[in-house]
C-alpha positions in Angstrom: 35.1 42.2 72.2 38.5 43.4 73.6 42.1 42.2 73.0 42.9 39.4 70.9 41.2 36.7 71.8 43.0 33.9 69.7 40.4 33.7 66.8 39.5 37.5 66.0 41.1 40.5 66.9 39.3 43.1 66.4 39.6 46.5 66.4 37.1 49.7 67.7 37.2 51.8 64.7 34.7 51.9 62.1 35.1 51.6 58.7 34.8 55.2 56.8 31.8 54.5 54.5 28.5 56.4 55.0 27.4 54.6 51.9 26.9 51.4 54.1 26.3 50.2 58.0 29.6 50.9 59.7 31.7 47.6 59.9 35.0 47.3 62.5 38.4 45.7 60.7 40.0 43.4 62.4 41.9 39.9 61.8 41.7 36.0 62.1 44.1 33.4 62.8 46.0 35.9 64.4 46.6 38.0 61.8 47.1 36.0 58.5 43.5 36.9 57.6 41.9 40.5 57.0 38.5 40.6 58.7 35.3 42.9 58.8 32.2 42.3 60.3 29.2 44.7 61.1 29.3 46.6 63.9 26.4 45.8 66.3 25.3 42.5 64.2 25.5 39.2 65.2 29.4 38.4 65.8 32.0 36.1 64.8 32.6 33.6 66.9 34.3 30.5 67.3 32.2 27.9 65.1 33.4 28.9 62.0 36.9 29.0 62.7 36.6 25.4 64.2 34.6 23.7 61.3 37.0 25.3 58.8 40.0 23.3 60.5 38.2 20.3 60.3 36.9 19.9 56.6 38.8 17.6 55.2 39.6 19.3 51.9 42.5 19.0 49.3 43.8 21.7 46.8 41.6 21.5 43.4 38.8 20.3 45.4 35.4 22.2 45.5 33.9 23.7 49.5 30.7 24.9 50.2 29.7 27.1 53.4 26.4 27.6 53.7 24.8 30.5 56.0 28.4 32.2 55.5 27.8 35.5 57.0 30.7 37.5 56.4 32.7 34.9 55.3 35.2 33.7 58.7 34.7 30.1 57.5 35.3 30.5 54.3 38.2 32.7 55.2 39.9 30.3 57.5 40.1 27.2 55.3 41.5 29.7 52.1 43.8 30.3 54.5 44.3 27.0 55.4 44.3 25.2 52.0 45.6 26.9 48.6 44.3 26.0 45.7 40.3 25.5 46.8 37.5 26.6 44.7 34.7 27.6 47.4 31.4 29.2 47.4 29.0 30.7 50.1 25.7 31.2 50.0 24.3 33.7 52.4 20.4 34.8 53.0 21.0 38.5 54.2 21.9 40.8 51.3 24.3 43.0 53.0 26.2 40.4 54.8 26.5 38.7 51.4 28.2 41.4 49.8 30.8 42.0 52.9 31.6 38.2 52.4 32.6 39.3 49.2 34.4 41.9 50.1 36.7 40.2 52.6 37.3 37.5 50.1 38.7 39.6 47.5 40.6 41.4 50.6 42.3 37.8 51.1 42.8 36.9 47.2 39.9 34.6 46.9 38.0 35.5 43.8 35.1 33.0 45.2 31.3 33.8 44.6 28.9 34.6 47.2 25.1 33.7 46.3 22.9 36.0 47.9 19.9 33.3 48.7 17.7 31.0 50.4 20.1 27.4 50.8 17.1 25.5 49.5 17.0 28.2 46.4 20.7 28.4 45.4 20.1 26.1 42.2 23.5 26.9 40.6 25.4 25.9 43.1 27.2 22.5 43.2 28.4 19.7 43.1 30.8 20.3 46.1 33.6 17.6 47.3 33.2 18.8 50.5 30.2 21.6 52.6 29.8 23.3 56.2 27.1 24.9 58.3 26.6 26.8 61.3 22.9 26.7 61.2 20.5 29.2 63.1 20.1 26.9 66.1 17.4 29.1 68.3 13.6 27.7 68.7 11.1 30.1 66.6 9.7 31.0 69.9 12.4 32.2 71.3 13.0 35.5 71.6 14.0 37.9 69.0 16.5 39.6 68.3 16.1 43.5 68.2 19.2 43.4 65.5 17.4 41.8 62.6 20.7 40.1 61.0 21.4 38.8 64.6 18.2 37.0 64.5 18.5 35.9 61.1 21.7 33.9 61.7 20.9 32.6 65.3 16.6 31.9 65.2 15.3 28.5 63.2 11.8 27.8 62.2 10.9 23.9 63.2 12.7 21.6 60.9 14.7 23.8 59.6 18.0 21.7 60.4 16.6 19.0 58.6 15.9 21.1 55.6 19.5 22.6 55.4 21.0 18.8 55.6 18.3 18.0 53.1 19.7 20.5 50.7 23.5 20.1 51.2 23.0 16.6 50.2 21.6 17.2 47.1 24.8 19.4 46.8 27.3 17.0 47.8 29.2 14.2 45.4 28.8 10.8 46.4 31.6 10.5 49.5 31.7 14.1 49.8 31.7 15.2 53.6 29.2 17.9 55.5 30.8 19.2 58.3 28.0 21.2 61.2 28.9 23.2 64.0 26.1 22.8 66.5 25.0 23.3 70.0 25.6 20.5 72.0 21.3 19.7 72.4 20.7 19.4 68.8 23.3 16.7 67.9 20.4 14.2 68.6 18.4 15.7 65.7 21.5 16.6 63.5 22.4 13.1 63.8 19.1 11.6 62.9 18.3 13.9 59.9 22.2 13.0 58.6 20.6 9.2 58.6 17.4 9.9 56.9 19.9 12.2 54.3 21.8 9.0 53.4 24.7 10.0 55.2 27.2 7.7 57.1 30.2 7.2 59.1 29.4 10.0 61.7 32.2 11.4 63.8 31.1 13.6 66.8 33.6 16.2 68.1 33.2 17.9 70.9 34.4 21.0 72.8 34.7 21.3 76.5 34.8 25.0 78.0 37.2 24.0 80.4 38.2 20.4 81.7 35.1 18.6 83.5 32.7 20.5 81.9 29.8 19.8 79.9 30.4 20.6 76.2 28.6 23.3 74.7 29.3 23.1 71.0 30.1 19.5 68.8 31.2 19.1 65.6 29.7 16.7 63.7 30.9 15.2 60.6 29.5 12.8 58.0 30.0 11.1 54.7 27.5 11.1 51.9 27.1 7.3 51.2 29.4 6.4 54.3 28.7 3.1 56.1 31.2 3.1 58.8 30.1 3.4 62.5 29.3 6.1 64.6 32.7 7.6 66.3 33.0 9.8 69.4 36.4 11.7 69.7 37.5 12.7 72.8 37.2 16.5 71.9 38.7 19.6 72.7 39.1 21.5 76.1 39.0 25.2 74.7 40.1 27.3 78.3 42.5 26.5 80.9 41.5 26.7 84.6 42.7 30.8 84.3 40.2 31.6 81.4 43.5 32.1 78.7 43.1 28.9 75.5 44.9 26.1 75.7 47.7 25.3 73.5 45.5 23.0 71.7 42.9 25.4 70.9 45.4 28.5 70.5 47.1 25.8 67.8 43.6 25.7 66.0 41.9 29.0 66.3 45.0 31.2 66.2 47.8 29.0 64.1 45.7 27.9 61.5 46.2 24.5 62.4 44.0 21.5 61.0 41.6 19.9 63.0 41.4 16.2 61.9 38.5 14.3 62.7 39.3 11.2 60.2 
């Protein structure tokens, strides 16, 4: 991607190590964050930038991101909120150890598990955990980049199964936080349910103004039992393509997304 873009700037160089797949440096939030990702595989977008400002998390408390690729989420709320203690857990090897390498870049000594969500037994309990799940059908099709279709295609139930296992990860009260496309918030929302969460909040994010939403937030509480709540969202672009303010405050400022 060119320019700066408002949540990653990156640039076109790669990183000088033969040792590994060449990765491209570049930035978040506009700069306060040191960034690498792999060059050619599957690429940072705005989800994790948008579900970091929105966990709800206080200094001391304990975050999980799950599916953390090369850590933006993570990242972001570290920036956001000193004094966390958070953890990611990440299936593909090698995206698991840049995680850890951009975390230490940013002066978060936080572990990376390199492991299946459902296997990662040491981890938890967390006050507060977020998701981007792979969102793609099975039978879609692949991806010729094999980390690209690792974050992006789901086997059947799978969404269930990661909301399943951050539950059992979660503290009474504690939140879980999933960026999603706007299609699966049906499922999300029943599988949250069946989890024995409550008090759902469902955040939206319009492309421009009076267009259909693409990606939601949702949010819910482990043991909640407040109604269902539908915010009136975000509008991401102005008519010209540039962000609006709102959005450049989030994804470029640093600035927290409330959704309680």
């Amino acid at each position: 991607m060119s320019g700066d873009p408002g949540w990653v700037k990156q640039d076109t160089g790669p990183e000088t190590d033969t040792g590994a797949p060449a990765t491209t440096a570049g930035t978040l939030l506009g700069g306060r964050v040191a960034y690498q990702q792999y060059r050619g595989a599957y690429r940072t977008g705005l989800e994790p930038v948008l579900m970091a400002a929105a966990v709800p998390a206080r200094a001391g408390q304990r975050v999980l991101e799950a599916g953390c690729g090369a850590g933006a989420g993570l990242l972001c709320l570290g920036a956001r909120v000193a004094g966390l203690h958070g953890t990611g857990i990440e299936l593909d090897p090698e995206m698991a150890e840049l995680a850890r390498r951009n975390l230490g870049a940013n002066g978060l000594d936080w572990p990376v598990l390199r492991a299946a969500l459902q296997d990662a037994d040491q981890a938890g309990p967390f006050h507060h955990a977020f998701a981007n799940p792979p969102w793609h059908r099975a039978a879609a099709t692949a991806s010729a980049d094999p980390k690209r279709d690792l974050a992006r295609r789901a086997p059947p139930g799978m969404l269930a199964e990661w909301i399943d296992a951050l539950a059992a990860r979660l503290l009474h009260r504690g939140t879980l936080t999933l960026a999603l496309p706007a299609g699966q918030h049906a499922e999300a929302a029943s599988a949250l349910l069946r989890a024995g969460f409550g008090s759902l909040v469902l955040h939206p994010f319009w492309p421009k103004a009076g267009r259909p939403a693409r990606i939601l937030l949702l949010q819910a509480v482990l043991g909640g039992r407040g109604d269902g709540v539908v915010l009136p969202g975000l509008t991401l672009h102005r008519p010209d393509g540039g962000f609006t303010d709102e959005a450049e405050a989030v994804l470029r400022h640093g600035q927290a997304l409330p959704l309680r």
